[in-house]
C-alpha positions as CSV (number, residue, x, y, z in Angstrom):
1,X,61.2,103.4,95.8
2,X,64.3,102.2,97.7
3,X,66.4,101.5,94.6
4,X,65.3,104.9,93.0
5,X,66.7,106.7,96.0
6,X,69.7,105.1,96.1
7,X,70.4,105.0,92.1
8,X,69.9,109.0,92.7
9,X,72.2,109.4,95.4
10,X,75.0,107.9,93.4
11,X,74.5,109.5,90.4
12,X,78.4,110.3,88.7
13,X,79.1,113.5,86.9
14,X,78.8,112.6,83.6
15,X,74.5,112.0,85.0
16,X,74.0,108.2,85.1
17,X,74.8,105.8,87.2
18,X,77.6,103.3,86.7
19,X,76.8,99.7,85.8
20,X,78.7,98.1,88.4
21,X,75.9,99.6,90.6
22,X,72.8,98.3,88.4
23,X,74.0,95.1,88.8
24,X,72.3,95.0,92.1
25,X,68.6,96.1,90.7
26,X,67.0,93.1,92.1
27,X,68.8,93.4,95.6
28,X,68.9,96.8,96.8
29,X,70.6,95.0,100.3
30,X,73.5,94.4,97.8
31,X,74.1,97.7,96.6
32,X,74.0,99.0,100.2
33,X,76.7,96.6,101.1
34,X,78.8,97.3,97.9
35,X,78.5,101.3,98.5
36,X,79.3,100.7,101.9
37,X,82.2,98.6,101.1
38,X,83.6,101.0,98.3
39,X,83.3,103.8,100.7
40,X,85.4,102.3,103.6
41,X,88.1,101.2,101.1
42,X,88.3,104.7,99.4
43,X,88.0,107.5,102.0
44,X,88.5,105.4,105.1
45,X,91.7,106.1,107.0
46,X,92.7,101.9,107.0
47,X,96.2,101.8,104.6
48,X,93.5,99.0,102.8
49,X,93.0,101.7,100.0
50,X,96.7,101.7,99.2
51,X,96.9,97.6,99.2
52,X,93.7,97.4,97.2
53,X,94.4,99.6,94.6
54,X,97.8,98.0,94.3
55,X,96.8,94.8,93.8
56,X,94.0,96.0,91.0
57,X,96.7,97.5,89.3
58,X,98.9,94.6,89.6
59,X,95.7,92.3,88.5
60,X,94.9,94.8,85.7
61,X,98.6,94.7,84.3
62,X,98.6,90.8,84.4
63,X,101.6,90.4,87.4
64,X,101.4,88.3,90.2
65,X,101.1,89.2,93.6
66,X,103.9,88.0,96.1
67,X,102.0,87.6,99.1
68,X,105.1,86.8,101.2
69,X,106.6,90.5,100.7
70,X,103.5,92.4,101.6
71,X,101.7,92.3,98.2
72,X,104.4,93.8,96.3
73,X,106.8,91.4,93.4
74,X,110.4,90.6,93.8
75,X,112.7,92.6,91.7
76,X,113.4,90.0,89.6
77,X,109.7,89.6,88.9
78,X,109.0,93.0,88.2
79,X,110.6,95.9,86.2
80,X,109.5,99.5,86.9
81,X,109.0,99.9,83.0
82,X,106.2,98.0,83.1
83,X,102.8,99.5,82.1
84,X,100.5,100.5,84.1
């Protein structure tokens, strides 16, 4: 069916499809919305890609987000060795 056709169009490389994505078996509405949304922030020409991807890192790495300088830390809140 629906779901089907969509799990097959998103197969990755390594021939499944990612979990994040089977998640939203019982609403296929969801997983159009959440392909949609992953599509426009990867390969769409807003500079969103480049704040959201910052901000996972940031997230990932445990820092906080200064909101007041455009998403990035203050110096004295961040070092460049930290990992990343």
């Amino acid at each position: 069916g629906e779901l089907k056709e969509m799990y097959d169009q998103n197969v990755e490389p390594w021939g499944g499809v990612d979990n994040i994505l089977k998640i939203h078996s019982l609403s296929p509405e969801s997983l159009k919305a959440h392909i949609s949304l992953y599509k426009t922030v990867m390969y769409g020409k807003s500079p969103i890609r480049r704040r959201v991807s910052r901000t996972m890192i940031q997230r990932l790495n445990g820092s906080k987000v200064n909101r007041f300088s455009g998403g990035t830390r203050c110096q004295d809140e961040w070092s460049p060795h930290e990992k990343l």
